[in-house]
Structure formats: structure tokens, C-alpha cells
C-alpha positions as MATLAB code, in Angstrom:
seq = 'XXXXXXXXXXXXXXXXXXXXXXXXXXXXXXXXXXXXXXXXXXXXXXXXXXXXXXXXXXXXXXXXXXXXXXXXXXXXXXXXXXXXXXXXXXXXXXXXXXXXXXXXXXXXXXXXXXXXXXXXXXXXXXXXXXXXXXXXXXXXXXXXXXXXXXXXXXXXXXXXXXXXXXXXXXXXXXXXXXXXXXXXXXXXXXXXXXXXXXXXXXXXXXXXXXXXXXXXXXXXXXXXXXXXXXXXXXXXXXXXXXXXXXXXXXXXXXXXXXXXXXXXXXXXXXXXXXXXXXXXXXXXXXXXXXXXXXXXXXXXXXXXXXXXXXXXXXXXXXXXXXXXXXXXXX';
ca = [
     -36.935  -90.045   10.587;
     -38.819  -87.182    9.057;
     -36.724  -83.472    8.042;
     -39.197  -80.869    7.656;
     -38.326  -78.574    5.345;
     -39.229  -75.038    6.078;
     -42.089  -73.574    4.306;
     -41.064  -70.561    1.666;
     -41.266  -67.120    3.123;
     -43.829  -65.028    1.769;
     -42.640  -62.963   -1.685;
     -43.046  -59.581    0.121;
     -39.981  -60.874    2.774;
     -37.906  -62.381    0.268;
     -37.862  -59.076   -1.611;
     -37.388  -56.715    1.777;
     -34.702  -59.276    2.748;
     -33.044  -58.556   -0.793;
     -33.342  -54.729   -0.864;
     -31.823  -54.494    3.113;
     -28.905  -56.613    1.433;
     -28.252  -54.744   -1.481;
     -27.906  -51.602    1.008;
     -25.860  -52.834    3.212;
     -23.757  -53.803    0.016;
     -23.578  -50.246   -0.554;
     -23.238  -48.787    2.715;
     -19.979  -51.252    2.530;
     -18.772  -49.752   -0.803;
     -19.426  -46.158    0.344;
     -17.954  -46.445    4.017;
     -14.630  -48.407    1.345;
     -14.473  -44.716   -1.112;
     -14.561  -42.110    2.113;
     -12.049  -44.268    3.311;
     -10.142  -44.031    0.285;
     -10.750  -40.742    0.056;
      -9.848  -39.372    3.576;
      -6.252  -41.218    2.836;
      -5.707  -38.968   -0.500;
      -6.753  -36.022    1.350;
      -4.362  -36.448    4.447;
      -1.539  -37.296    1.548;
      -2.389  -34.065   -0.056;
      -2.473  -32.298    2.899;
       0.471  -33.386    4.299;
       2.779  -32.510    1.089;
       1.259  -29.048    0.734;
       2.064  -28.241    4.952;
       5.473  -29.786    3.717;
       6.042  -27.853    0.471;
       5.222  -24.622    3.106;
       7.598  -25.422    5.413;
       9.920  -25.974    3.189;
      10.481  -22.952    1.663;
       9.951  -20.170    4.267;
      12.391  -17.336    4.754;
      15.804  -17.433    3.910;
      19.044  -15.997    5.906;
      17.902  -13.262    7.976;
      14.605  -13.227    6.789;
      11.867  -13.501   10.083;
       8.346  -14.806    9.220;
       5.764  -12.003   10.409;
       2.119  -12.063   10.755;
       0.244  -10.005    8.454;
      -1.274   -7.348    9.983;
       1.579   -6.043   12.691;
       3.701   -3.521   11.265;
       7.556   -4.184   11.230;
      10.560   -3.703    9.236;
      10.928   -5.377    5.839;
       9.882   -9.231    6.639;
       8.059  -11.951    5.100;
       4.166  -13.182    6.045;
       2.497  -16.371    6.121;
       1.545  -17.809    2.407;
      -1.859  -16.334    1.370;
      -1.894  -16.440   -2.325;
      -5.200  -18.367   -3.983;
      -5.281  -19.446   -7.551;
      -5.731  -16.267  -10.241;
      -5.333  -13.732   -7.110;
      -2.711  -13.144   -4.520;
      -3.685  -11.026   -2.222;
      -7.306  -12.490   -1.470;
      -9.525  -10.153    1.038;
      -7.211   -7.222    0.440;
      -8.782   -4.120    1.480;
      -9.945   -1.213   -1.129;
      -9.498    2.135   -0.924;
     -11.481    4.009    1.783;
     -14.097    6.262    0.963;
     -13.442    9.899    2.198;
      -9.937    9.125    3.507;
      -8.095   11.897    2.565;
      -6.074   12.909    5.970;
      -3.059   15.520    4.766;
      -4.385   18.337    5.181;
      -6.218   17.675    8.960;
      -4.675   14.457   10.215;
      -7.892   12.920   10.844;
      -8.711    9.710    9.334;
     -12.010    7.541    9.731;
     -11.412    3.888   10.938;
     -10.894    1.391    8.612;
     -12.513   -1.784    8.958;
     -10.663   -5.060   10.074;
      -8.420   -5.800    7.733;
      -5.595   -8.804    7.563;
      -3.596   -6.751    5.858;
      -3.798   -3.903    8.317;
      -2.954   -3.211   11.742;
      -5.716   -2.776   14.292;
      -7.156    0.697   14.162;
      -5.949    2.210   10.923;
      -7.467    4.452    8.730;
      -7.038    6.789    5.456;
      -6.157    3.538    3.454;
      -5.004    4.239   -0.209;
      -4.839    0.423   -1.862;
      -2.899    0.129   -5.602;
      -1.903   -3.213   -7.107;
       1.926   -2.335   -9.513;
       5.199   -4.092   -9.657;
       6.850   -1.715   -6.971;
       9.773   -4.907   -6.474;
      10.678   -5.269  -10.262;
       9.790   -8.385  -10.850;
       6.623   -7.678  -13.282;
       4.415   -9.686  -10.756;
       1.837   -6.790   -9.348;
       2.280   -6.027   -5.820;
      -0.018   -5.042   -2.830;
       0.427   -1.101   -1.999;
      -1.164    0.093    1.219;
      -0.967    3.402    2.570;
      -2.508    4.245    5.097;
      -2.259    5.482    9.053;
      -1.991    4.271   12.415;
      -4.942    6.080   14.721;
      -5.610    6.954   18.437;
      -8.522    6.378   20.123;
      -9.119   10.436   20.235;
     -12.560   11.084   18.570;
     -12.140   14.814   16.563;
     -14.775   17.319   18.127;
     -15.075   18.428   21.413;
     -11.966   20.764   23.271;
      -9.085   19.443   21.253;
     -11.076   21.151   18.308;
     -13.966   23.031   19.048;
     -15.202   23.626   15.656;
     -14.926   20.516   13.873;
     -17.699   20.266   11.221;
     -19.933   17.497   11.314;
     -18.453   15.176    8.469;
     -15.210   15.351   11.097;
     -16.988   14.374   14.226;
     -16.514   10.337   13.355;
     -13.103   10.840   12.237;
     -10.072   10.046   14.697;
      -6.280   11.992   15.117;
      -3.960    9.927   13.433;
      -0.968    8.997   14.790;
       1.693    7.971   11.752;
       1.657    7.786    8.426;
       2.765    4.193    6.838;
       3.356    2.717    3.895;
       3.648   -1.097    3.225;
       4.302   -3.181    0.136;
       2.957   -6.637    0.340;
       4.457   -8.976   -2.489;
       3.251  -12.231   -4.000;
       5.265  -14.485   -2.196;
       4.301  -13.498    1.207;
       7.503  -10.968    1.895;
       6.045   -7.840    3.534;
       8.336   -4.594    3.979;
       6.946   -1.792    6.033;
       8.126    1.736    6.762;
       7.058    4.987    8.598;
       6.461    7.474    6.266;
       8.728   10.800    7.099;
       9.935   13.782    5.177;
      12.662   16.797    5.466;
      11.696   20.181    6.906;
      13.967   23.175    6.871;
      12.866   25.611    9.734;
      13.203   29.296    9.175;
      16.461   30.856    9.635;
      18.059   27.688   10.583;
      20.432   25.812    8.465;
      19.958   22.294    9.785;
      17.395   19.770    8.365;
      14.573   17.801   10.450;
      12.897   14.812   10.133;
       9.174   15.241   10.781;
       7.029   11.941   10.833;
       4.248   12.667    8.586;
       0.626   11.768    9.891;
      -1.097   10.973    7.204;
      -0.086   10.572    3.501;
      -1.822   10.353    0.043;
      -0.907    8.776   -3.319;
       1.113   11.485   -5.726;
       1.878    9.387   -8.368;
       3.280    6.032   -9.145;
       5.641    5.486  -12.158;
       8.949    4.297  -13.550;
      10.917    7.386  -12.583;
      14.585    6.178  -11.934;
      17.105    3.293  -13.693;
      15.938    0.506  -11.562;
      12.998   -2.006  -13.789;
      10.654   -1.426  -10.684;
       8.169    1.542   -9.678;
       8.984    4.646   -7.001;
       6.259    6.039   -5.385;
       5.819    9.438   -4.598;
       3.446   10.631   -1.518;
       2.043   13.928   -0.172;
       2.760   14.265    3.430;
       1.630   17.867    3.663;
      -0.265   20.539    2.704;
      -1.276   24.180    3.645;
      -2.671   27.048    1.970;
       0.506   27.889    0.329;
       1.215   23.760   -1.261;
       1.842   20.843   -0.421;
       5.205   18.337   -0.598;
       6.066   14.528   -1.421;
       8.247   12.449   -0.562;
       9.095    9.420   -2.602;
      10.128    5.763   -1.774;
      11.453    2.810   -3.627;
      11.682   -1.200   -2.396;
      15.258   -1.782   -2.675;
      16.727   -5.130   -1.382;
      13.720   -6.042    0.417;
      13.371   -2.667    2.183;
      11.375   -0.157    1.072;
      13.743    3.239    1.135;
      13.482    7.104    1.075;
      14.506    9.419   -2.116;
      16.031   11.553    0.457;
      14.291   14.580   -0.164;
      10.869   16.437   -0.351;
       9.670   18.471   -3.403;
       7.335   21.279   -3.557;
       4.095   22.286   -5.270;
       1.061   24.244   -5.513;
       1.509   27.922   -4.082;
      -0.279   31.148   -3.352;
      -0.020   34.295   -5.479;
       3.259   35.388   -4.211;
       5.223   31.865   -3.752;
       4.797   28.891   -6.554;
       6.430   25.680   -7.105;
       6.692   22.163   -8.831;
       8.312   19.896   -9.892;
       8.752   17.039  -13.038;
      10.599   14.028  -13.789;
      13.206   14.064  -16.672;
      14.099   10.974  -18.676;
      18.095   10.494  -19.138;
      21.282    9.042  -18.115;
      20.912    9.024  -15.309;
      17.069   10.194  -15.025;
      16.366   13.039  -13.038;
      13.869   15.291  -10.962;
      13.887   19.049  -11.441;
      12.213   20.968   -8.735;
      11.506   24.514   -9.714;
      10.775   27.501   -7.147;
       9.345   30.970   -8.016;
       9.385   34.030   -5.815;
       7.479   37.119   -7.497;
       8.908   39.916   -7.972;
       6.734   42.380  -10.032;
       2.993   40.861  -11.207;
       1.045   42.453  -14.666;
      -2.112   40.248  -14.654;
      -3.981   36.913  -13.727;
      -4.204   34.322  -15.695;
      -6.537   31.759  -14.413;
      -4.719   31.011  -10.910;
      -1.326   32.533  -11.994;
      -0.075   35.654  -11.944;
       2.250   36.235  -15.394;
       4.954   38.512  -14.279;
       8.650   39.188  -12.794;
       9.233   36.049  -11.209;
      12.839   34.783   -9.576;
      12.955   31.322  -10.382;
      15.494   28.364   -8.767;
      15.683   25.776  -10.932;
      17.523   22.683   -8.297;
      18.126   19.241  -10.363;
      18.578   15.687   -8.725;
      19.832   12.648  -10.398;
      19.232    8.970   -9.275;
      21.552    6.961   -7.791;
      20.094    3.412   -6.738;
      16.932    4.291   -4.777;
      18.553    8.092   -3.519;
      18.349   11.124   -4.985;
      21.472   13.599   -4.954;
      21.771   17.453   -6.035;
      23.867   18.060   -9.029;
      23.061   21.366   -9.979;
      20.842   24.459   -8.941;
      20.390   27.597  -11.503;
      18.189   31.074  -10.084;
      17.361   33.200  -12.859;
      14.979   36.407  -13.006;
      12.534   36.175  -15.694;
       9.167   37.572  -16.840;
       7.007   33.845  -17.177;
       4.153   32.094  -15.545;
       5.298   29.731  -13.219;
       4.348   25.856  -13.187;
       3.173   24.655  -10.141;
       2.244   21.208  -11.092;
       2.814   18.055   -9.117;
       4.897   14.866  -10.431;
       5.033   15.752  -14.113;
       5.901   13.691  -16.751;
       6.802   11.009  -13.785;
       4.820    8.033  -15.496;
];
């Protein structure tokens, strides 16, 4: 009996035959890593969705999406290595509302509720924990464009803008705890001794500083202004919640009526708002008239995040009045 042997295959074939091994080979070792590496990913996926649930909210705390306005809550986690607040909005370009309560619209923002305009963006420790938070001001809007019969007269640079409807202010903090508020301040109608609460429509930035005994910031916000000055209003995050001073002060004027007012270091700190009524004027100065002025000097003391009255002084004296906003609040 006779074996053949096969003859040799040609070189070319036994080299082709060697290379289609030696990639299968490593299609094997690569399809062996991705698995590998899908398992560490799932792992690592898994612990991080389980470190999250883990420590959401505590007693009374909700969870609240970013981006619908509520009471003080908390928001999903958003933080990102070396920034917190990633895709936070900036401050908008001509979005200074006070005086007309217009506002142009904002674009789409996580941070913001649908249709909201006259944003005002800072980044300070407003909770006291030296971590910078996320400070938004800004206001809700209707769908109302200015022009038109609601006002006839509207310059041009108006004619985009829209009526706002409310003023808010919302503190965002590292950690994903949001507390929002509707910004409001005091009026005192004329010959009426009663005090009401008017929701303000839009609001600006006063000033931000350490003005009280708590570690954290107060801000202070104008809510209004005319011809004859404008107010603020200030507001502190206190347990969570971010709270009214109480009260509105003054400044600015007109050549008959001036006012201001300044924050005084102390125990407790305080906030003196002065008023001046003119009685008798001898010359101009700039913008103020030096004169007989009656001035009512009105001084409030902290107590928490609240402001009370603890004394109030009216004098008649020849001076030029200051009508400066916020000073020495820093």
C-alpha cells in the first residue's frame, strides 16, 4: 500500500494562511479586553448611580428639577470636576428691567425656567460655607411683545423686549440644593399708615457683601426706580431658605427729596438709612443742592437674617445730603 503525501503548498499560501491566523489571534485578544473593559465600566457605573442614590435629600428635603422654580429644595447632582455649576448661564446683555419692566428673553437655560429674562449671574458664598455659590436673578416673562397699544411709543431697542411678570431670585449651591424666592418689597401709600407688599417685576444687583453677623453674604437688590430714586431690598439664605431683611431702603433723589443709605460695622452691625427734605437751598454743587436740609437719620440692627428699628433721629441742618446706594456694605 502506497500513502501519498501531499505536495507542499506554495510559499505565497503558507504565508497568507499565517497572517489570517495571527489576526484572528488578535481579533480574539481584542474581542477578550472590550470584554474586560465593558465589565469595569458597568462596575463603575453602577457604584457611582449607587453613591447618588445614596445620598439624596435628607428629612423634608424634596429633590427638584433644575429649572422649575419652587421653594427652597434640592436638584439633581450636576457638579463636574474643577466647576460646579457647568453650562450656567452669564449675565444678559442689555437686561436691565427696573425701571420699565421689560426684559429680553433669555436663552434656554437649565438653570432657568422657560421664558425668563433680565438674568444677573454672580458666583459668592451666599450659604456660608466658603464654597462659591450660583446667584441668578432674573424674571419670569409673558408672552406680551412691548410696542403696539399697550405702549404706543416704545422705542425701537424696546420692540423685542417682553412685560415681565415677577422678579426672582435663586441661589443654586454646590451640592445640588436649590432655594428659590419671589422677590417683593414694602410700600407705604400716601396718607395711609398700613404697609403693602408689592411683588417687584424685575430686579437688579445692588451690592453683595458681608453686611450682618452671620459668616455668609446678604444681597441687596433694586426693585424700583423713578425719577425721584430707587429702593432695595435685601435677602439672606438662612436654613436652606433664602429670607427677606424686612425692609426697603432708599436712594438717589431729585432736587427737593434725597436719600441713602450705608452699612455700619458693630455689635450688632447695622444699616443707617438717611432721608433729607429741603428746606431752604444756597447753591448747586454738582447734582446737590448745599443748603437747609431736614434730615431723618432711622438705624436698623441685625438680628439673624431680619432687620429691626432701634432708633430714628430728625435733625435740621445746613449740609449736602448723601444719596449714595449700599455704602460701605462690602
Amino acid at each position: 500500500m502506497v500513502v501519498q503525501t501531499p505536495p507542499p503548498s506554495p510559499p505565497e499560501l503558507e504565508t497568507e494562511a499565517g497572517v489570517i491566523e495571527d489576526a484572528r489571534a488578535r481579533q480574539r485578544r481584542h474581542r477578550i479586553i472590550g470584554l474586560a473593559l465593558l465589565a469595569a465600566a458597568a462596575v463603575a457605573v453602577w457604584l457611582i448611580i449607587g453613591m447618588g442614590g445614596g445620598g439624596s435629600g435628607g428629612a423634608g428635603t424634596g429633590r427638584n428639577p433644575l429649572g422649575q422654580p419652587s421653594g427652597s429644595s434640592s436638584g439633581p447632582a450636576h457638579a463636574s470636576q474643577g466647576n460646579p455649576f457647568p453650562g450656567a448661564p452669564t449675565t444678559q446683555a442689555h437686561g436691565y428691567g427696573v425701571e420699565d419692566g421689560v426684559c429680553p428673553l433669555a436663552a434656554p437655560n437649565r438653570y432657568l425656567p422657560v421664558r425668563s429674562g433680565c438674568v444677573t449671574v454672580r458666583g459668592v458664598d451666599i450659604s456660608g460655607d466658603g464654597r462659591p455659590d450660583l446667584v441668578l436673578i432674573y424674571s419670569t416673562l409673558t408672552h406680551r411683545h412691548v410696542g403696539g397699544a399697550s405702549f404706543p411709543g416704545a422705542p425701537a431697542y424696546l420692540r423685542r423686549d417682553y412685560y415681565a411678570k415677577q422678579a426672582m431670585l435663586r441661589v443654586v449651591q454646590p451640592d445640588g440644593a436649590i432655594a428659590t424666592v419671589p422677590i417683593t418689597f414694602a410700600t407705604h401709600p400716601i396718607n395711609s399708615k398700613t404697609t403693602e407688599t408689592t411683588a417687584a417685576k424685575a430686579a437688579a444687583l445692588a451690592s453683595i457683601g458681608h453686611f450682618s453677623d452671620r459668616p455668609a453674604n446678604e444681597i441687596f437688590l433694586e426693585v424700583f426706580r423713578t425719577s425721584s430714586g430707587a429702593g432695595a431690598v435685601g435677602y439672606s439664605l438662612y436654613h436652606g431658605r433664602l429670607v427677606s431683611a424686612g425692609l426697603e431702603f432708599d436712594y438717589g433723589g431729585d432736587s427737593a427729596d434725597q436719600q441713602g443709605f450705608d452699612c455700619v460695622p458693630g455689635n450688632p452691625p447695622r444699616i443707617i438709612q438717611r432721608v433729607y427734605q429741603l428746606i431752604h437751598g444756597i447753591k448747586l454743587s454738582g447734582q446737590t443742592i448745599y443748603g437747609l436740609w431736614r434730615e431723618t437719620v432711622t438705624t436698623y440692627a441685625w438680628h439673624g437674617p431680619r432687620l429691626g428699628k432701634i432708633a430714628q433721629v430728625t435733625s435740621t441742618r445746613r449740609l449736602a445730603p448723601s444719596d449714595k446706594a449700599a455704602a460701605g456694605c462690602t
